[in-house]
N, C-alpha and C positions, 0 to 999 in steps of 0.2 A: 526971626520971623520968616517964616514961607511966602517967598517972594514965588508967584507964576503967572503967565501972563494971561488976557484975560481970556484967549481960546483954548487954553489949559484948560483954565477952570473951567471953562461952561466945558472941554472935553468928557472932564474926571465928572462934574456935575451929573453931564448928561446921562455919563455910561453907570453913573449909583444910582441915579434913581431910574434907570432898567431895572436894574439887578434889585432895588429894593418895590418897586412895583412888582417884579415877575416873583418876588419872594412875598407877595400879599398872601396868594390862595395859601400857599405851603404854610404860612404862621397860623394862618386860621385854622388850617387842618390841626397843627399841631397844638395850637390852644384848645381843643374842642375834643383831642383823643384823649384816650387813654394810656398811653404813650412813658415808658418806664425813663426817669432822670437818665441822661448820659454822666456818664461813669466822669470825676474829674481831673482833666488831666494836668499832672506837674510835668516842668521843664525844670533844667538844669541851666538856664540859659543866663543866671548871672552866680554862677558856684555854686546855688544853694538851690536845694528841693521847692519848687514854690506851685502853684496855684498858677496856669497860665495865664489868668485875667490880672493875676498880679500885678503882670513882671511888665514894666515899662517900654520894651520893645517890640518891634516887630515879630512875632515867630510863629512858625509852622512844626506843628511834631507828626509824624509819621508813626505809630504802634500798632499791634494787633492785625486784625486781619485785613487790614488796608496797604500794611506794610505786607503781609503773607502774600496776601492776591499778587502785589507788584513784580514779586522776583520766584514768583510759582513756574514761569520759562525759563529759567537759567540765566535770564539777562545780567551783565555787569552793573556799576554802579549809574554808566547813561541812562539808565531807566529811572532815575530821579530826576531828566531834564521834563519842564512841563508839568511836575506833577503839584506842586507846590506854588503861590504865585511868585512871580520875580527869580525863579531860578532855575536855568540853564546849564547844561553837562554836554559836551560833544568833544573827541577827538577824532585826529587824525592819524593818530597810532592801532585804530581798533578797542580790544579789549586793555591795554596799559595806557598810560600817559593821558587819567583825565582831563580836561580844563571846565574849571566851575566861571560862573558867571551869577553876578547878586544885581537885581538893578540894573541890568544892563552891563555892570564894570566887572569884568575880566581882564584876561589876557590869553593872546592867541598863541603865545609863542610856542615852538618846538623845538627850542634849545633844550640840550639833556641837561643843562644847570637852571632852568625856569622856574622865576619865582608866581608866584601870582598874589594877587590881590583877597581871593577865598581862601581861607585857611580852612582846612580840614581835622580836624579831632578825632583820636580811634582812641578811646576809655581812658579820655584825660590827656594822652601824648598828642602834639600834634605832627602830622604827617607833613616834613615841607618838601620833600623834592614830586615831582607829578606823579615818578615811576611808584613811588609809595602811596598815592590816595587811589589805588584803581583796585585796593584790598576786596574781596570779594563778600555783598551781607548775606550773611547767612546767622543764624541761632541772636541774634539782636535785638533787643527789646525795645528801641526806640533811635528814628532820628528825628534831630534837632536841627530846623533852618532859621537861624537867626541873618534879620539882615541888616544889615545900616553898621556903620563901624564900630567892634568889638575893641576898641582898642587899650580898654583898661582890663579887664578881667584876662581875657586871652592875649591879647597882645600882641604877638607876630605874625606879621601879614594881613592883619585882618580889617582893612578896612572898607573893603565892601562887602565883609562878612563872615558866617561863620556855618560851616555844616558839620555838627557833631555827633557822631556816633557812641553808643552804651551798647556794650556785649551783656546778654544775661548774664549775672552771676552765679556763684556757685549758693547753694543757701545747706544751712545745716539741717538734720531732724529728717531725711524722708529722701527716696531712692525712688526720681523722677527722670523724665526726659520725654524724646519725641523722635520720629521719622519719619522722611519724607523722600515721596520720589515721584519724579512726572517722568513721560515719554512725549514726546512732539516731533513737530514737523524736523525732517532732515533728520533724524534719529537723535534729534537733541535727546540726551537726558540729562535731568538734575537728581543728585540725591544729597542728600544731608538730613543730621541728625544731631542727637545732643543727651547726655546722659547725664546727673545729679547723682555722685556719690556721697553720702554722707560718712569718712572713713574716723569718724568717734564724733565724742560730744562736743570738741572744740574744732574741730577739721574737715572739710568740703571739698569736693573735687568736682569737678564739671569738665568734661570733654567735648566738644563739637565738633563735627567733621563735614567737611563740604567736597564733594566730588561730582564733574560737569564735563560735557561732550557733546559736540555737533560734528558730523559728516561731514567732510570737505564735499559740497554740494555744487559750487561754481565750476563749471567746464573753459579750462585754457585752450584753445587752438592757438597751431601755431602761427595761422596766415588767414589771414581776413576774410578768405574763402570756407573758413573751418570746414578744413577736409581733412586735416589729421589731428585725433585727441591729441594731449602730451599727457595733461592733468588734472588733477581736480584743488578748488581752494577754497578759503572760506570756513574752513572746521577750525574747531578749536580742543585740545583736554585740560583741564585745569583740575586741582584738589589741592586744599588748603586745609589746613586743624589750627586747634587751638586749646590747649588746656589752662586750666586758671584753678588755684588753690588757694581757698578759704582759712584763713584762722580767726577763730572769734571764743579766744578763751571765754566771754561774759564779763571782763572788768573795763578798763578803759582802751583798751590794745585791741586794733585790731586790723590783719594784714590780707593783702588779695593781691596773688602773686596770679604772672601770666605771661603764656610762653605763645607763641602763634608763630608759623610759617605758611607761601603760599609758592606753586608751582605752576604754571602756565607754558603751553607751546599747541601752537600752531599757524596760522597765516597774520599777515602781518593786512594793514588796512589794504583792500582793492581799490588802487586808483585806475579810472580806466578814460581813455583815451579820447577826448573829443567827444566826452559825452555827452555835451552841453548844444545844443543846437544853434548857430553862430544866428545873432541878435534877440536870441530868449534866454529862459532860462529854465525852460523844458528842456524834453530829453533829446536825442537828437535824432533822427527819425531812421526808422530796423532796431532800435535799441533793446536787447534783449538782457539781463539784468542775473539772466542764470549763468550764463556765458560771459565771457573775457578772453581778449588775447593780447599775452605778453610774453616778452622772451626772454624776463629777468627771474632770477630766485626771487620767492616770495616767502619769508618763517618768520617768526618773531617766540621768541624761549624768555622767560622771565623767573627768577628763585628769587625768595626774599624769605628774611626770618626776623622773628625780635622779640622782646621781652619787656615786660614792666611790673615793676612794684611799686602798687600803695597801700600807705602805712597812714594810720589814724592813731589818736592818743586824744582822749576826751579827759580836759585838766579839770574838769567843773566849769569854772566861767569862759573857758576858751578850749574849744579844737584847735588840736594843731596835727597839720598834714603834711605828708612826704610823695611825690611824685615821681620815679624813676624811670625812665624810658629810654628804650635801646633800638633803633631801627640798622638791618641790614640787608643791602644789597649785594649778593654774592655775584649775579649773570643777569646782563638784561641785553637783546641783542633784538634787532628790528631792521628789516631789511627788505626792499622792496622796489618796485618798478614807477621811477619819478613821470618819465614821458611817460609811462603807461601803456603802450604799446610796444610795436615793431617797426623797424624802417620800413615795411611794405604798412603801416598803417595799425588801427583803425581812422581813417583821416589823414591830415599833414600831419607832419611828426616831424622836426627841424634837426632835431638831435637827440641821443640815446642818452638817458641819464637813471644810473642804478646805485643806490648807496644802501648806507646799512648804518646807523646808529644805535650806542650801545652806551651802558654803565658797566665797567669790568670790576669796580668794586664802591660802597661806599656805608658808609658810616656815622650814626646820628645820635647824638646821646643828648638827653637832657632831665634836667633836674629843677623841681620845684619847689619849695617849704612857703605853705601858707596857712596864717593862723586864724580865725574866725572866733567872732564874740555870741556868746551862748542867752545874752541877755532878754531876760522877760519885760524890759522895760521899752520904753521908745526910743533908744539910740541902738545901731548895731553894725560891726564892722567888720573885714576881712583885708589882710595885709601881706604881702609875701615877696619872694625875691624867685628868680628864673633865671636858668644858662642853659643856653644852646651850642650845642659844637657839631661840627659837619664837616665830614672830608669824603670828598667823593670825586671817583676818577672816572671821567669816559671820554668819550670822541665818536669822530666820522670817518666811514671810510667810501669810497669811489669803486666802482666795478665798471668792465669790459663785459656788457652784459650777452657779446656774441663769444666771448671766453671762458666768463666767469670769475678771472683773474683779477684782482686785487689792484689799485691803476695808482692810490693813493689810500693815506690815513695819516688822520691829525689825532692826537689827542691832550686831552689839559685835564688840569687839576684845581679843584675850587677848596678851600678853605674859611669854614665859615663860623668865627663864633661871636655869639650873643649875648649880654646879661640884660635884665631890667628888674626893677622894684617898684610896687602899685600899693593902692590903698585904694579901700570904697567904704561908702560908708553910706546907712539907711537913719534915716528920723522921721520918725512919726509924729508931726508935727501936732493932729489931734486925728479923731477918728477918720475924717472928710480927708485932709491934706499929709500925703509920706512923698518926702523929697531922699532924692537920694545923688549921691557920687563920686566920681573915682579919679583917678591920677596915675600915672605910669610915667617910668624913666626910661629908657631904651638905650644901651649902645650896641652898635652893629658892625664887626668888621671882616672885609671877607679879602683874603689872597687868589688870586687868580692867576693861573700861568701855564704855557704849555708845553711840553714836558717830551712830545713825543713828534714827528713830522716825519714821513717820506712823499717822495713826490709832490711838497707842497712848501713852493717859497713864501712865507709870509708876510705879510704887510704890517709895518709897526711892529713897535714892541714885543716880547716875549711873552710878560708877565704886568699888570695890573694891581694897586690894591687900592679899596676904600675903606672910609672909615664915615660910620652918621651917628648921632647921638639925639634922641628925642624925647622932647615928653609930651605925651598925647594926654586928654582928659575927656570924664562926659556927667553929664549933669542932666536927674530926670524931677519931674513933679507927676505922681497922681492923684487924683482927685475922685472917692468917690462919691459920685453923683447920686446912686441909691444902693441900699443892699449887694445889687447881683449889676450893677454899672460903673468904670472905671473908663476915667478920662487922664488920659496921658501928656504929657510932651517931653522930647528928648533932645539934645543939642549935644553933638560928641564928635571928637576928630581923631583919625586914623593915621597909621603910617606906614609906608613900606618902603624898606633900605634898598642900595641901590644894587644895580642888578647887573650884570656881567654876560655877554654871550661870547661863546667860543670865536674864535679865526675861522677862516674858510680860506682859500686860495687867492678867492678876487676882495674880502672884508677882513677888516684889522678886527682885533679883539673891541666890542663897541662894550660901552656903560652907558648905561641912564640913572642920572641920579637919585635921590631919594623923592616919593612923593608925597602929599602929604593929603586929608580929607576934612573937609569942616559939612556935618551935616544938622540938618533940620529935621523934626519929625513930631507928629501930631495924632491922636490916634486915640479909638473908644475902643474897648472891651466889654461882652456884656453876656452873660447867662440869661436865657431869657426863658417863658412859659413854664414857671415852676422849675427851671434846669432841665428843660426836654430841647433846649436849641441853646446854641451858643454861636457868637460871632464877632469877627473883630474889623475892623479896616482903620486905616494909616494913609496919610497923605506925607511926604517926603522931598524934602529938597538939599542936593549936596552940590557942591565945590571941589573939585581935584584939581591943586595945584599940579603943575610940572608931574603930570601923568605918563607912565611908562608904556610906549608903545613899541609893538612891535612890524619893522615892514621886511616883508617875507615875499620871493621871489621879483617879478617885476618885468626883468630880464635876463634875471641868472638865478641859481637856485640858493638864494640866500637867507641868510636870517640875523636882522640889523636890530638893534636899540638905539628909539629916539625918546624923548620928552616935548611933552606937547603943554605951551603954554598954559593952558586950564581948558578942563573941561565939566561941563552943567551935565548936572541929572534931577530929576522930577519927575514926580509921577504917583500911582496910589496902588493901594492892596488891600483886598479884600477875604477875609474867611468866613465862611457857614457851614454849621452841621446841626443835625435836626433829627431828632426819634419824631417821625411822625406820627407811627402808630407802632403797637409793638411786633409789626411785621414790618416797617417799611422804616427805613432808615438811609439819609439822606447826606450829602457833603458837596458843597460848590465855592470853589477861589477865586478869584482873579486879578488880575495886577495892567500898568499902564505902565511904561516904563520910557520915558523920551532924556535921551542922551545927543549930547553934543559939542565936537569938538571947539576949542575957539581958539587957534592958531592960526594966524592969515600968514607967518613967515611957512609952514610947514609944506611939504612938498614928497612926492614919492615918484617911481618908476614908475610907467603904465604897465598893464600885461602885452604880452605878447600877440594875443588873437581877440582879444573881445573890445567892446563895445563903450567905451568910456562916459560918464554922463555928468564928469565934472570937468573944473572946467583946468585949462592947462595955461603952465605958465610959458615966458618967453623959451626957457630951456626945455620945453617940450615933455615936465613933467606934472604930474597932474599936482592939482589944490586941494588937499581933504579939509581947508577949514570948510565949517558947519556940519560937517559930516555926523550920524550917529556913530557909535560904537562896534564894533563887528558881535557878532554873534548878540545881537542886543533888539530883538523881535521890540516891536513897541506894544503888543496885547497877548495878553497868555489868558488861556481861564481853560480851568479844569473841573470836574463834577464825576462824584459816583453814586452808585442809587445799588442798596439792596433789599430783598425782597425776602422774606424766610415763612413757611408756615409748617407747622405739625405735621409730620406726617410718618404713620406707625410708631415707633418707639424714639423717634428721631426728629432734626427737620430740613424740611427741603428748601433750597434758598436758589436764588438769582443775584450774581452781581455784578454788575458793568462799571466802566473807569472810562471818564476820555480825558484826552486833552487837548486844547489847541493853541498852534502861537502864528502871531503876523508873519510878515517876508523879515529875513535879516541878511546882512550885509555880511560876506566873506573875506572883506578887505577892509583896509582904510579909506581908500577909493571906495566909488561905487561903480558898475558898469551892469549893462544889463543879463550880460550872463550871467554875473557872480552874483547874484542876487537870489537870496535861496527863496523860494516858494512857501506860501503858506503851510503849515501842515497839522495835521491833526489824526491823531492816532489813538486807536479805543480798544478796551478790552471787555472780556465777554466770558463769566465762570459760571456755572452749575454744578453744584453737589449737591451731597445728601449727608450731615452727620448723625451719626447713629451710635449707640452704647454710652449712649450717657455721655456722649459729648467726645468718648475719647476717639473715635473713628471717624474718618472724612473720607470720599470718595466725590472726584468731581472732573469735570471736562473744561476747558479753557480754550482761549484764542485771544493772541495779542497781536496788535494793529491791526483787527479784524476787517476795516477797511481795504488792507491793502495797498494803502495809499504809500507810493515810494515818491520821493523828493530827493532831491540835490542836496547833500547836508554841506559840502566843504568844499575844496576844489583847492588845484596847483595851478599857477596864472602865468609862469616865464616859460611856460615850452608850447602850450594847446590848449582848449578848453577841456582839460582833465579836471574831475571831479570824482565824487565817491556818495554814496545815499545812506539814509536809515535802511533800519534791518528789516526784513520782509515780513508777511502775515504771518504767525505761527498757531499751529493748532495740537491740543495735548490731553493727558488723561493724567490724574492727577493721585495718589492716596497717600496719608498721613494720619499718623497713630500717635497716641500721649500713653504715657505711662506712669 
């Protein structure tokens, strides 16, 4: 049962019957138009094709042109922070090395062996190192945010959730595709495209190609006077493909092979120097955001390639399915400016500090067989077994950044394999009541060691290994209440194995053990006004034992693994979307999300320059018990509104996106600079389709506001920081064929 207390409730209370009062006029309109059903949408979110008011869990799907509008600027995959409720995306790396956030619960780390708590999916494989979920969307038919613990069906890592992505397929019979290209601010451009070969009666081929470019737009001086350019930063080129082959004899056989690689270089994230104004957490006053001065290299180069095969075999009473996944990282290199300025400034500046992290090779393979029951009757099941193997090699390296010389480099090697075996299971108990659930076995063992040192004595040991073994389960009931109404609850626990960060000169190799999630969840589903509205919302309470935390700098530029006795999450989620009328179509989320640590032994560094607002203990280090979560905003809500009418042979439309989230926390501490800022960011398109649907022309702008914020920041040298990306404005045309 959902325990919260009782200024929870009246919180969550208060803030739905807003949202369901302010959604009065809008139902009425929409019960009273003429207003064409919404189209209905399936998720894949428990293996099987379903009905999204089905499926017992929280979820958000992204498709069509909600997904088009979002990555119509070329943005990476942080353009899905905000957009959904309850889920967050920011790094510190720039365009590589995402970190997802469900609920509040991620992980900050930026170790190049980082696990995290969101698991990512690209067409079935899951993506576990970060340098691999920063894959670029493009020709994609659908994402999937499931949240609250995955931990039977998907299984690793996923217990605060699950973000899955579907590539279009190849389909047989007909010789389609599409093209796409914008122009925008800084000379961004995107282009991508996708072509549907049909190469016989059994054989398909499908191509996609994505290629991307921004100006290096930021100006370097070299002295705080900026009196002399050096250079420019901030661009990016990137092009990724991907081919995929269909075979579908027509009997029970049928296979969808897929090759994909992607290419990336150019600047690596801008941290800049004492940008944070000392006792706020604005900006610091002359702060100019087009300019930087630093006297470190700044690149970051990325290649990756990989391949997967699934294979289907329809026995009559049962499918059985084959999963083949191959991820490689061949070069990943990132390198950049830690103080962020120069000894003459922007600011104090205590000491130079330039490094550069990389993956120089790594290797992912995994394999699934799961078999599924075909039955027309009320019992139905799916069962399978999984291995995960992972060898991947990287490190750090140190620079003299008035040289450029090389001053140190560590490097290690993680070794990581995994099996487990699951079972779930559906009963339709009678029309009204379908219970359903699952089981999972897990062992996990990863070798850790490091392999390579100059200039750097280390502390401890060489080499590390662990070993976890788990089994997680989850257990649903729905209820329906009428026709087009489904009442939920879900009770499921998650796990994530333990987790290893590299040595550094002043830290040993550190481990946090395995952690574990027991959560709660409550929640209606409902099609509403003839199927011209639909909406869902979820109330939520979980448990993280022995949670893995990451504390990162302080007073030196590090990155440690602790465990935190337990930590509380609670809070609620809401979705709506609405054909008002057959011109006016509507969608609005929002989410609550209060997280809290509860370790009273736990303890961390302060930073260096800012403002502390917890409280310290005798050893002069700060106390994050009660703390919330870092990057764990407590209110998101997002909303888009589009407009379309006739016009000539065509039609002419409007459509805008915002989103917004509370202040979130940078650290495990809190302090008043690290405290990122509200923010809220909107977008804004106009075209015109024409020919029968197959032509679009249209004009855009994202973050139309404006609005720049402090997204992140480095805390052991000065109040450096780094913001979201700036307003961009663009023109936009795409073709189907």
């Amino acid at each position: 049962m959902i325990k919260m207390s009782k200024m929870h409730k009246r919180v969550i209370a208060a803030h739905g019957a807003v949202l369901a009062l302010s959604a009065l006029p809008l139902a009425e309109a929409v019960a009273q138009s003429a207003a064409p059903e919404l189209q209905t949408v399936t998720v894949t979110a428990q293996r099987r094709t379903e009905n999204i008011r089905e499926v017992p869990v929280s979820v958000t799907a992204l498709k069509g042109e909600k997904l088009d509008v979002l990555i119509s600027g070329g943005q990476d995959i942080r353009l899905l922070a905000g957009k959904v409720p309850s889920l967050n995306v920011e790094s510190s790396n720039g365009r590589t090395f995402p970190r997802f956030y469900i609920r509040g619960y991620g992980n900050t780390d930026f170790n190049t062996f980082a696990s995290q708590p969101v698991s990512l999916v690209y067409d079935d494989v899951v993506q576990e190192n970060p340098i691999l979920k920063g894959y670029p969307i493009f020709d994609v038919a659908s994402v999937e945010v499931l949240r609250g613990p995955q931990g039977t069906l998907f299984g690793r890592n996923t217990p605060a959730g699950v973000v899955k992505f579907e590539s279009e397929k190849p389909k047989l019979g007909k010789t389609e595709g599409y093209y796409n290209l914008s122009a925008a601010t800084h000379n961004t451009v995107n282009a991508d495209g996708a072509v549907n070969v049909p190469l016989s009666d059994k054989w398909a081929m499908r191509v996609s190609v994505l290629g991307q470019h921004r100006d290096d737009y930021v100006k370097n001086y070299s002295d705080t006077a900026k009196t002399r350019l050096r250079n420019e930063l901030d661009g990016y080129n990137e092009h990724a493909e991907r081919v995929q082959f269909l075979y579908n004899p027509g009997g029970s056989f049928n296979a969808l092979i897929n090759v994909h690689q992607r290419q990336t270089q150019g600047s690596a994230r801008l941290f800049r120097a004492n940008l944070i104004k000392k006792g706020s957490n604005t900006f610091a006053d002359g702060t100019d955001l087009d300019s930087i001065v630093t006297n470190a290299q700044n690149f970051q180069r990325l290649k990756t390639n990989g391949a997967n095969l699934r294979l289907s075999w329809d026995l009559g009473a049962v499918k059985l399915f084959s999963i083949t996944g191959f991820e490689h990282v061949s070069d990943y290199y990132s390198r950049g400016d830690i103080d962020a300025g120069t000894p003459a400034g922007p600011g104090f500046i205590p000491f130079q500090v330039e490094t550069g992290g990389f993956l120089s090779d790594l290797d992912q393979y995994t394999q699934e067989f799961r078999v599924e029951s075909k039955s027309t009757g009320p019992f139905n099941w799916q069962a399978g077994v999984y291995y995960f193997n992972e060898d991947a090699t990287g490190g750090q390296d140190n620079f003299n950044s008035d040289s450029g010389a090389r001053t140190s480099r560590l490097i290690s090697n993680q070794e990581n394999k995994a099996w487990a075996a699951f079972a779930s299971a559906t009963y339709v108990i009678n029309p009204a009541w379908t219970v359903r659930g699952g089981i999972r076995y897990t062992k996990d063992e990863k070798d850790f060691r490091t392999v390579f040192s100059e200039n750097v004595v280390q502390i401890g040991p060489g080499s590390v290994s662990t070993s976890q073994d788990k089994v997680n389960w989850d257990l649903s009931a729905t209820y329906k209440l009428t026709e087009n109404v489904n009442l939920y609850g879900r009770a499921a626990t998650g796990f994530r194995a333990p987790s290893v960060a590299a040595a550094s000169a002043s830290v040993p190799i550190t481990v946090a053990d395995s952690e574990t999630i027991k959560s709660y969840e409550l929640g209606v589903k409902a099609d509403l006004f003839d199927r011209r509205a639909r909406t869902s919302f979820s109330i939520y309470d979980y448990t993280v034992e022995d949670q893995q935390l990451t504390v990162v700098g302080g007073n030196s530029n590090v990155n440690r693994l602790i465990n935190a006795d337990k930590t509380k999450g609670k809070g609620a989620e809401f979705d709506f979307e609405a054909a008002v009328s057959s011109a006016l179509r509507v969608s609005a989320g929002a989410s609550y999300n209060y997280t809290q640590i509860r370790d009273g032994s736990l303890s961390v560094n302060k930073c260096a320059q800012c403002t502390v607002t917890d409280p310290l203990n005798a050893a002069g280090r700060v106390v994050i018990n009660g703390n919330p979560l870092p990057q764990a905003p407590r209110w998101t809500i997002n909303a888009t509104a589009r407009y379309g009418v006739p016009f000539r042979d065509g039609e002419l439309y409007v459509f805008t996106d915002w989103s917004y989230r509370t202040k979130i926390n940078f650290f495990l501490y809190e302090a008043t600079e690290f405290t990122g800022a509200p923010l809220t960011e909107g977008g804004l398109r106009v075209g015109y389709i024409f020919g029968n649907g197959k032509y679009e022309i249209a004009g855009f702008g994202r973050n139309i506001l404006d609005q720049r914020r402090i997204t992140g920041a480095i805390d052991f040298n000065n109040l450096t920081g780094f913001t979201n990306e700036p307003r961009q404005w663009g023109v936009q045309f795409k073709g189907n064929f």
